[in-house]
C-alpha positions in Angstrom: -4.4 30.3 46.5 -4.7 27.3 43.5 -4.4 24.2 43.5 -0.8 24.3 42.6 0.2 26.6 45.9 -1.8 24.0 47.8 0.7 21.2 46.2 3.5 23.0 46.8 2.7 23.3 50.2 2.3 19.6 51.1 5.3 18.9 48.4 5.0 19.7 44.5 8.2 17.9 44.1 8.8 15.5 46.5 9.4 11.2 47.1 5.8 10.9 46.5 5.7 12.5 43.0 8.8 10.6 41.5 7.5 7.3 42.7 4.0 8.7 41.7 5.5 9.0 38.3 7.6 5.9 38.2 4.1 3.8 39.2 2.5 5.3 36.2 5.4 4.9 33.7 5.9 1.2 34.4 3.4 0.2 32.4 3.7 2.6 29.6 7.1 0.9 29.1 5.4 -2.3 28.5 2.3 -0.7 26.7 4.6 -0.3 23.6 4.7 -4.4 23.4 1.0 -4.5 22.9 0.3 -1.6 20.2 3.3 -3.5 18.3 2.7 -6.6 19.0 1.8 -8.0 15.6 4.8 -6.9 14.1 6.2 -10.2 15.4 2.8 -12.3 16.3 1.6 -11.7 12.9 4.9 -11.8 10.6 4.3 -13.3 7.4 7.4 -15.8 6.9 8.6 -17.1 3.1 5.9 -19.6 2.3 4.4 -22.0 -1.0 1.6 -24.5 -1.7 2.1 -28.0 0.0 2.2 -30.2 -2.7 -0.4 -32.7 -2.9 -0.4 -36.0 -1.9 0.2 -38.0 -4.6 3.1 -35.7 -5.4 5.6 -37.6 -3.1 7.9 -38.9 -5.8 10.1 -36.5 -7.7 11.0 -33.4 -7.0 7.4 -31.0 -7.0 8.2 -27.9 -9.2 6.4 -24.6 -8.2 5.1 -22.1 -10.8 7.3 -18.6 -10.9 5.6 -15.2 -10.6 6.0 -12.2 -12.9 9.3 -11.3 -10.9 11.3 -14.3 -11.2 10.3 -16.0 -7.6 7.9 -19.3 -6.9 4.6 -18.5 -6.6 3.4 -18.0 -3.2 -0.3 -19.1 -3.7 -0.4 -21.1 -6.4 0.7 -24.8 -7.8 1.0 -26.7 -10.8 -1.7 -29.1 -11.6 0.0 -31.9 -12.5 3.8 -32.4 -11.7 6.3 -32.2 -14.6 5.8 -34.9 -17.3 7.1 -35.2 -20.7 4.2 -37.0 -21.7 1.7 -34.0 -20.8 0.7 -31.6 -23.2 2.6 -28.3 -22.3 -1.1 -26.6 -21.5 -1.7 -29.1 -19.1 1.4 -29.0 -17.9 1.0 -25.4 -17.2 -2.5 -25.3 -15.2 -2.3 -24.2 -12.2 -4.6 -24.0 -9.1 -4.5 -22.8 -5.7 -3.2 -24.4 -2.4 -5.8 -27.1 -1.9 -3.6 -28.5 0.6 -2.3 -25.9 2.8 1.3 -24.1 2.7 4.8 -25.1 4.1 6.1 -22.2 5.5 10.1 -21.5 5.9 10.6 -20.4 9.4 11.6 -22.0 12.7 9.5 -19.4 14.5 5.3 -19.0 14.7 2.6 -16.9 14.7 -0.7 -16.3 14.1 -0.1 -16.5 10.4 1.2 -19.8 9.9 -1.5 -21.0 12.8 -4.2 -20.2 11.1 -2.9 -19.8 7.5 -3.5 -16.0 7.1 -2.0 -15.7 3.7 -3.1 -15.6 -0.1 -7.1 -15.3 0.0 -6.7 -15.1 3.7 -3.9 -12.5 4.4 -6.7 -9.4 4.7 -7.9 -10.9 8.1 -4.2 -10.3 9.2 -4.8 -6.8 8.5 -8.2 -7.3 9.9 -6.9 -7.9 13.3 -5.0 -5.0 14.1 -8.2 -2.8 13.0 -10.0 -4.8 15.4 -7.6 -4.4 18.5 -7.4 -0.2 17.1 -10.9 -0.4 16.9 -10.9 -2.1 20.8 -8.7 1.8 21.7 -11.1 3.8 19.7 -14.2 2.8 22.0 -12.8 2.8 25.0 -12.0 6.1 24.6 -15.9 6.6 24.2 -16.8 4.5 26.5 -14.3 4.9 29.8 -13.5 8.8 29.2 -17.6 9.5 30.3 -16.7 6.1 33.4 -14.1 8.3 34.4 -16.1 11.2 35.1 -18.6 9.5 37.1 -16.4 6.8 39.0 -13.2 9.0 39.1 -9.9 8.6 37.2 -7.9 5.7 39.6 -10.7 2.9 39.3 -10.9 3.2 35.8 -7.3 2.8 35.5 -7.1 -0.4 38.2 -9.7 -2.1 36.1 -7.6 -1.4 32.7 -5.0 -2.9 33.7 -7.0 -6.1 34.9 -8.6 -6.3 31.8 -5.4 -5.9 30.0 -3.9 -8.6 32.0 -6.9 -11.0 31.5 -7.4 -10.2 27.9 -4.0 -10.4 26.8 -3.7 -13.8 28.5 -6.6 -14.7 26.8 -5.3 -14.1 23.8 -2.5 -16.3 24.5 -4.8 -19.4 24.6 -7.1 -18.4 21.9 -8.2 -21.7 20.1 -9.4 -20.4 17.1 -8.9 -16.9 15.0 -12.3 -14.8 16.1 -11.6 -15.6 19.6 -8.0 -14.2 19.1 -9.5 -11.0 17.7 -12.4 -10.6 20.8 -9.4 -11.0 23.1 -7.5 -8.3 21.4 -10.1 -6.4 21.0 -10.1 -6.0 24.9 -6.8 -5.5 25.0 -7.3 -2.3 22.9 -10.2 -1.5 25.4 -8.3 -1.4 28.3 -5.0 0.2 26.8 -7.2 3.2 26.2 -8.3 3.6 29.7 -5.1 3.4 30.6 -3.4 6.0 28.3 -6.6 8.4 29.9 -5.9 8.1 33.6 -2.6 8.0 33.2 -2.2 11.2 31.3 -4.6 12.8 33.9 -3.1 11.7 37.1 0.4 12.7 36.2 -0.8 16.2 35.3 -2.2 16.6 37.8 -0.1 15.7 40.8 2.9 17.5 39.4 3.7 21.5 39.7 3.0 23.5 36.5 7.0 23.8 36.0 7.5 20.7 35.8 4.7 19.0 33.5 6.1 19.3 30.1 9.2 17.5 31.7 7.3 14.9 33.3 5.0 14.5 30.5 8.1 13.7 27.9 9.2 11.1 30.3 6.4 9.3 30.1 6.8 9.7 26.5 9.7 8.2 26.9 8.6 5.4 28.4 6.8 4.3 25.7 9.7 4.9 23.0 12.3 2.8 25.5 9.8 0.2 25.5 9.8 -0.4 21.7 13.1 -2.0 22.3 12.3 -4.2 24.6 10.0 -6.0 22.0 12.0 -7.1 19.4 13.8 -8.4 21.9 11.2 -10.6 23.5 10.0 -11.5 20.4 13.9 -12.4 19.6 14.1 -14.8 22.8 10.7 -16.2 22.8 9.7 -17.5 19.1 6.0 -18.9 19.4 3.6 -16.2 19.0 1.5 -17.4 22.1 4.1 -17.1 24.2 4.9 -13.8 23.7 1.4 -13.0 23.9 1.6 -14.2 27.5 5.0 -12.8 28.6 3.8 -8.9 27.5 0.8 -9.6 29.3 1.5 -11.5 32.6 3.1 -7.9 34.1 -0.4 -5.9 34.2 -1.5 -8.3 36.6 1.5 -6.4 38.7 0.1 -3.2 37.7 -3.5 -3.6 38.9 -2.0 -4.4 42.4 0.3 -1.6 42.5 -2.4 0.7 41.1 -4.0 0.7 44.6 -1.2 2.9 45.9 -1.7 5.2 43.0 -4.2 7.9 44.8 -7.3 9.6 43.4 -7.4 13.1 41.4 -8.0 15.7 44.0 -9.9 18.1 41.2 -12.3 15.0 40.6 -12.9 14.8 44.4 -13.7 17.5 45.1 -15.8 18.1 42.0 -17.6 15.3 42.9 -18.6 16.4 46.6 -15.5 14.2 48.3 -13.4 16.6 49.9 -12.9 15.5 53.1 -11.5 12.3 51.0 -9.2 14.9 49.0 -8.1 16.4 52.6 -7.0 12.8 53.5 -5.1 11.8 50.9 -3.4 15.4 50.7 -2.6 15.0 54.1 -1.0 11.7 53.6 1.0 13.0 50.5 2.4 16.1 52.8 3.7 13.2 55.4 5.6 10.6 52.8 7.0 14.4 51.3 8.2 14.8 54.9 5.8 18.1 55.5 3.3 16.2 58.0 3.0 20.0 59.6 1.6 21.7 56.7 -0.7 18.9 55.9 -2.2 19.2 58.9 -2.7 22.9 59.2 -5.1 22.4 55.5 -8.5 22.6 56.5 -11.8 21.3 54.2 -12.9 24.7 54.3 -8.9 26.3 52.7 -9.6 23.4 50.2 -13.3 24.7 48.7 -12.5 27.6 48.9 -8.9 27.1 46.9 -10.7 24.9 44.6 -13.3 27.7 44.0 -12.2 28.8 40.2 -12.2 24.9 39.4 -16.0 24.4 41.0 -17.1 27.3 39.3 -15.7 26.1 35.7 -16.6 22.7 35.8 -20.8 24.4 36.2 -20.6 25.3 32.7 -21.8 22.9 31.0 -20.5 22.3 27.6 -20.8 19.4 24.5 -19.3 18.0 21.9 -21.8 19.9 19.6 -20.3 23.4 21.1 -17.1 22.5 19.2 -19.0 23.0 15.8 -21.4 25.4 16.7 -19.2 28.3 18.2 -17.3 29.7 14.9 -13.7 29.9 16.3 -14.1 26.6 18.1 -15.1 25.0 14.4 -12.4 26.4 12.5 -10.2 24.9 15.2 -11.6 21.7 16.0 -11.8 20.6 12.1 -8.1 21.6 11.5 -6.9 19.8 15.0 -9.2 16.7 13.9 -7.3 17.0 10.6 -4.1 16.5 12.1 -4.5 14.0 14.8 -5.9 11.5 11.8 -3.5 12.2 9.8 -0.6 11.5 12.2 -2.8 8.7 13.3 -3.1 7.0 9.9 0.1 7.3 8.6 2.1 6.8 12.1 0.5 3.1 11.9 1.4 2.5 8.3 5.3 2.5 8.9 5.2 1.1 12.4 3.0 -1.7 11.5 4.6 -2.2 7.9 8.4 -3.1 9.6 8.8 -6.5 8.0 7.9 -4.5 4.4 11.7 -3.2 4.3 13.2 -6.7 3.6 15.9 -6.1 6.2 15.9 -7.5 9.5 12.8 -7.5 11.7 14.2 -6.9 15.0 17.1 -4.5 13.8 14.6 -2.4 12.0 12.1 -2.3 15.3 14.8 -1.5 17.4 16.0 1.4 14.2 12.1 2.6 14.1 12.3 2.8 17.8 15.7 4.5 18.6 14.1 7.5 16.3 12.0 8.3 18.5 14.3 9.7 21.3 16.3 12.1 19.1 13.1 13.4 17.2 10.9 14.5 20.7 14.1 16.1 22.2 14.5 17.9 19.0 10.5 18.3 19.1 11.0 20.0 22.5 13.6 22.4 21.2 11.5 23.3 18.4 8.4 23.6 19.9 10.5 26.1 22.7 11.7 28.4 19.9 9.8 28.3 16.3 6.7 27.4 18.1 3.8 24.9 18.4 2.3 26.0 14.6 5.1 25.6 12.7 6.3 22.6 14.9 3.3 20.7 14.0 2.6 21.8 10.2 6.7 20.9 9.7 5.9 17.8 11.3 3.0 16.4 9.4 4.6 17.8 5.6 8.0 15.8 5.8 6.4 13.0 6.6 4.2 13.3 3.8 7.2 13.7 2.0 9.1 11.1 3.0 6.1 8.2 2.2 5.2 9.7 -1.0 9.3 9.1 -1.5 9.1 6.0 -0.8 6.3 5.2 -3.8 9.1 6.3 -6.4 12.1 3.6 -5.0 12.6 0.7 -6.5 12.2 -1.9 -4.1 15.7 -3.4 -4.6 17.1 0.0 -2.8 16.0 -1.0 0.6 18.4 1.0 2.2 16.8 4.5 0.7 13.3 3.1 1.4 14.7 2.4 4.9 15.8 5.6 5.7 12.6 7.3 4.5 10.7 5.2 6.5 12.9 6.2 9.4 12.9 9.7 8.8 9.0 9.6 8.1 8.5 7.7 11.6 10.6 10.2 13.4 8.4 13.2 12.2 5.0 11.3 13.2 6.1 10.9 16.1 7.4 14.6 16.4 3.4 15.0 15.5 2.4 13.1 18.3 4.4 15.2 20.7 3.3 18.7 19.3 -0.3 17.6 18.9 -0.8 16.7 22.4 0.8 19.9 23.7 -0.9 22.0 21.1 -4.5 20.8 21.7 -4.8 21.3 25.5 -3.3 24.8 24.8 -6.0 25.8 22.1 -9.1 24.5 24.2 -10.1 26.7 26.6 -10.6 25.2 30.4 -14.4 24.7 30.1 -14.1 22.7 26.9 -10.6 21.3 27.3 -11.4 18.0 27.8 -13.8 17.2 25.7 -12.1 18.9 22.8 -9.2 16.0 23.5 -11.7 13.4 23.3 -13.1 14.5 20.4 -9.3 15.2 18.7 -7.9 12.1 20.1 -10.9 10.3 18.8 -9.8 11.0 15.0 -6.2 9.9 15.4 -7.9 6.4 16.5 -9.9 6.1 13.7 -6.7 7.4 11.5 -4.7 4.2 13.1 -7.9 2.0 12.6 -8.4 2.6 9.0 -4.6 2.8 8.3 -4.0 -1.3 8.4 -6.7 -1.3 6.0 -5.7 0.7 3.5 -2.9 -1.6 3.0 -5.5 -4.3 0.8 -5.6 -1.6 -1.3 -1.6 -2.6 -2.2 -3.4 -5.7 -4.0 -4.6 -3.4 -7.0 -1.5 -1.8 -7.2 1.6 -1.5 -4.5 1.9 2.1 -4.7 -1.8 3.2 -3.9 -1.1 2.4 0.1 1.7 5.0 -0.1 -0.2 8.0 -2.3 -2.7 7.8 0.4 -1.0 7.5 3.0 1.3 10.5 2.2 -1.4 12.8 0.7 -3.2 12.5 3.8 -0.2 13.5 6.2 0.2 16.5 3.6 -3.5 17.7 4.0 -2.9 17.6 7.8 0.0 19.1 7.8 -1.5 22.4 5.7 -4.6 22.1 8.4 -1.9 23.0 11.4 -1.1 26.3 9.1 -4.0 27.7 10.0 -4.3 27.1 13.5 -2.4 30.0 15.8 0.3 29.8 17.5 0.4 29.4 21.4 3.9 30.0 22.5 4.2 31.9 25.7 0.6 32.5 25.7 -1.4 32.1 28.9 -4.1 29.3 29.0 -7.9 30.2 28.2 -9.9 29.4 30.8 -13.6 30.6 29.2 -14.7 30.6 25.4 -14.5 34.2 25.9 -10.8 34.3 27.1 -10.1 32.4 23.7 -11.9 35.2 21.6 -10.1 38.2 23.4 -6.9 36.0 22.9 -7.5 35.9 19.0 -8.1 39.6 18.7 -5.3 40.3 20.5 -3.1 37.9 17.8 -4.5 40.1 15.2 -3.9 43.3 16.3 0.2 43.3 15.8 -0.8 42.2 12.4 -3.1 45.4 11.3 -0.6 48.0 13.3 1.8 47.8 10.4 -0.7 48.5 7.8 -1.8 51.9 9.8 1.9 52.8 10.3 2.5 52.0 5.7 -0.7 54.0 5.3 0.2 56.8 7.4 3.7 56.9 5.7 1.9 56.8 2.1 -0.2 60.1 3.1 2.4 62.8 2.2 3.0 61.6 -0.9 -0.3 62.7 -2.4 0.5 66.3 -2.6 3.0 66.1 -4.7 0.6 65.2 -7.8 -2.5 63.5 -8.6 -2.6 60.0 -8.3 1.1 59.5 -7.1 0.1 58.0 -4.0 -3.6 56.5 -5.0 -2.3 53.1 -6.2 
């Protein structure tokens, strides 16, 4: 008996594992508000130099750029004056005296004057709250070993909570960036727990299912933002309202029980009995909880005990061959879709049409393109699912670098389009990886993958300065860089309807069986090529 007969038997499907589920994907819903939250906190409205103070009289003129519009960062010296020479006239300087910016709403931009000289520390702040996800991830993936999965996640969603308020009252700019810093922090402890406790207390059958709702949960919850950010205009409280909720969380997280694996791994069975006990009564089979015994449950759990004995690292990834050649081509991937997933969902306001409309467009993509991700990935399989992915949206943003920026509605649609297949990547990649890793090495081979698509969406808001030297360059590397991911996944192999590897060595008898369809055809062409030859010299040696 597994672990999965021993579920089914206290209730693999039952009350407890839909409200088990619902628990969970609560706060996924609202996670979406944080990881996007600067799309609104951090807009950059219409804005020019504040005229200086002797410049009360008369109308102040403001210097035009090379494209027709008032310069955004720089005034006139002097005001107009026919007595001037028309070189003085003309000098210009920067905004000595701050900006006046056109817009009834605020955010951390016009708070703090994050624009001209300043605007890269905009930029700078989303890095920093990426940055915030990618160490967690270091940091609470190991906490969760030790201390098990649930008290990692309680103390995410406090820190969340208390992080993103703190944000809210942030006097000055580095504080801001410390608080959302946190905030990353504990969003990554929270995507890990969450994605391990759902797996875990659902049947086999039904964990693709319940893993695309929680999916789902995040894509619903992107439209929920532009419309808080709609209702509530100043950028602090917004902060607060996404925030305020996790306090919720944290108390209804200690309802949420413990991994039974991690238990039980960790010498707590009779613990595991308990709460499996308890599970089998809310399922309404108090009967066959009680007829488990400690002993049925070590013994079940025997495979599991066995496996988690051999010991493996991060460096067994690059020093085993096939596990190389896999790991660079998955790293390969998750960056790219990493990097260039953050580049159009962070570059919204970019598309000159309406913010909210557009969040609510970028988000409303995603439903259509994981059910069709889930119909691909059932019939033309997880390798060309992923490599198709990663190469359209390549396409699409290198399209975008050869619109004119007047056609907004083209560049709109390729943004769209180029959203939808990141996010297809997402879906594959996360699939695809725990089916490539074999048991033993499983989770440390998503930390290590899930690790480069963190540093992809920590880089990415950077890369956008680079727009300063010339607009296009953000674009060429953002879409060359989906491309080289996407021709990685061709040379990973495919892992439809193939059973799971448990041990490096299952993985190495799996590839040779992949082969061996490949080489039968050659012996059967060869065989057919053989009586040929008699019929003269050389007829069949070519």
């Amino acid at each position: 008996m597994t672990f999965s007969e021993i579920l089914d038997r206290v209730g693999s499907m039952g009350r407890f594992q839909f409200l088990h589920v619902a628990i969970l994907g609560l706060p996924i819903l609202n996670m979406a508000n944080h990881n996007l939250l600067q799309i609104f906190t951090a807009a950059t409205p219409v804005h020019h130099c504040r005229p200086p103070p002797n410049a009360s009289t008369g109308p102040w003129v403001l210097p035009m750029g090379p494209n027709g519009k008032p310069e955004r960062c720089l005034r006139f010296v002097h005001p107009p004056n026919a007595s001037l020479p028309n070189d003085t006239q003309r000098a210009t300087e920067p905004c000595l005296d701050g900006w006046v910016y056109n817009s009834t709403k605020d955010s951390i931009v016009t708070e703090w004057d994050l624009v001209c000289n300043s605007n890269k520390l905009k930029e700078m702040a989303q890095s920093i709250f990426m940055a915030g996800i990618l160490i967690g991830g270091l940091v609470l993936g190991d906490l969760s070993d030790r201390f098990g999965r649930r008290p990692i996640l309680t103390c995410s969603y406090l820190l969340l909570a208390a992080s993103g308020s703190g944000a809210a009252f942030s006097p000055t700019f580095p504080i801001y960036m410390v608080f959302r810093f946190l905030c990353g922090f504990g969003i990554s402890g929270i995507t890990l727990s969450t994605v391990i406790l759902n797996v875990e207390w659902v049947p086999t059958r039904m964990r693709a299912i319940m893993s695309t709702a929680l999916g789902y949960c995040y894509t619903f919850g992107q439209f929920i933002l532009p419309g808080l950010a709609y209702a509530i205009p100043q950028w602090r409280w917004l902060q607060l309202t996404v925030s305020i909720p996790f306090f919720v969380f944290f108390l209804s997280s200690w309802w949420t029980p413990e991994s039974i694996r991690w238990l039980v791994l960790s010498g707590k069975s009779s613990k595991a009995l308990k709460i499996l006990r308890r599970v089998a009564a809310f399922n309404g089979k108090k009967e066959e909880g009680e007829r488990l015994s400690l002993e049925e449950l070590k013994l079940n759990l025997q495979k599991e005990i066995s496996l988690a004995k051999a010991k493996y690292t991060a460096s067994d990834l690059f020093r085993i061959p096939m596990l190389r050649r896999m790991t660079f081509c998955l790293s390969l991937a998750w960056f790219a879709t990493g990097f260039a997933y953050y580049s159009l969902a962070m570059g919204v306001e970019e598309f000159g049409v309406n913010l909210y409309i557009l969040q609510i467009i970028f988000g409303g993509v995603d439903v259509p393109a994981k059910f069709i991700t889930i119909l691909s990935l059932s019939y033309l399989g997880r390798h060309t699912t992923q490599a198709a992915a990663l190469l359209l949206a390549g396409g699409a943003i290198l399209a975008l670098t050869f619109v004119p920026l007047d056609l907004q509605t083209v560049r709109t649609v390729l943004a769209v389009f180029g959203k939808g297949c990141l996010s297809s990547s997402f879906s594959c990649l996360f699939l695809y990886t725990s089916e490539l890793y074999p048991t033993v090495i499983r989770q440390t081979g998503m930390g290590v993958s899930n690790l480069w698509t963190r540093v992809g969406s920590m880089v990415s808001p950077l890369v956008k300065i680079t727009g300063e030297v010339q607009p296009f360059i953000p674009n060429i590397i953002y879409g060359i860089t989906a491309l080289l991911g996407g021709s990685a996944a061709l040379f990973l192999p495919e892992t439809l309807n193939q059973p799971l590897p448990e041990t490096i060595e299952d993985l190495e008898n799996w590839s040779l069986r992949a082969k061996k369809p490949k080489q039968e055809p050659e012996v059967e062409k060869a065989s057919q090529r053989i009586p040929l030859q008699p019929h003269g010299p050389g007829l069949g040696s070519s």
